[in-house]
N, C-alpha and C positions, 0 to 999 in steps of 0.2 A: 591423509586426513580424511575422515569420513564427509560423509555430506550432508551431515548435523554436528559435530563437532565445535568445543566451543575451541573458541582461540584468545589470547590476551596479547596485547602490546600496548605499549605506550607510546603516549601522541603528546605534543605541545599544542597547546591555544595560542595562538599570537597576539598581537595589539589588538587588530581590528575585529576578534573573538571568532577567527577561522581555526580549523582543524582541518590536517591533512591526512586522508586515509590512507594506510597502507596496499600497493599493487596489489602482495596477493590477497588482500580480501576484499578491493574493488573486483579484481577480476573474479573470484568466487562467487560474488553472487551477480556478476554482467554490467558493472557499473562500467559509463566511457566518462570522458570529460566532458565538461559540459552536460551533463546528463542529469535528471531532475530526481531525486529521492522523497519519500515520507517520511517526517521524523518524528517519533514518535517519545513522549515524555511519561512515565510511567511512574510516579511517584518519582524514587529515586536512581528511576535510570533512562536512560537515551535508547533511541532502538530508531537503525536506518534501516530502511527496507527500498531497495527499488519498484519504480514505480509496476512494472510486469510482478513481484510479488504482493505490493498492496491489492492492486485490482485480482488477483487471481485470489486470497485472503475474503477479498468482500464479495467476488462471486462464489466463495465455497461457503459461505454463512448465509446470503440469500438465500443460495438451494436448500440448506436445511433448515431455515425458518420457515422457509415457504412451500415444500414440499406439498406435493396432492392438495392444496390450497387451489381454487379456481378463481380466477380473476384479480391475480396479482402481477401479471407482466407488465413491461411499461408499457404496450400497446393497448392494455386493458385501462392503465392509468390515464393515458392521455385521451383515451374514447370517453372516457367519464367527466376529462377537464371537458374536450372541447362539449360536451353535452350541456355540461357545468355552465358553459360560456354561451350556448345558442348555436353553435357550429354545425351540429348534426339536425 
């Protein structure tokens, strides 16, 4: 299986409206137990992403939003709060 490939299988909901993911595509994208996901509701579809693909998702759209932009980092951001605030 490639390493974008789509996959299907089918899952039951139970009582309490849990869903139980299948091994291998926990393990395909690094999911453990107990371990925290984004889920994300798309109109009419669900999408898990683990938490190291969310954050790595929202720092590749920062960079390109913000590219050759000066005085967007958060160190910039919080030199202006505390400014904002009388700190400096």
């Amino acid at each position: 299986m490639s390493e974008h490939a789509k996959r299907s299988t089918w899952a039951q909901i139970s009582a309490t409206g849990r869903i139980s993911l299948p091994a291998e595509f926990r393990k395909a994208i690094g999911l453990e137990r107990g371990g925290k996901v984004l889920v994300e509701l798309d109109g009419n579809d669900i999408r898990i992403r683990s938490v190291h693909e969310a954050v790595a998702r929202a720092q590749a759209l920062s960079r390109r939003l913000f590219a050759g932009k000066p005085n967007v980092s958060v160190d910039d951001f919080l030199a202006h709060r505390r400014e904002d605030w009388g700190e400096e």
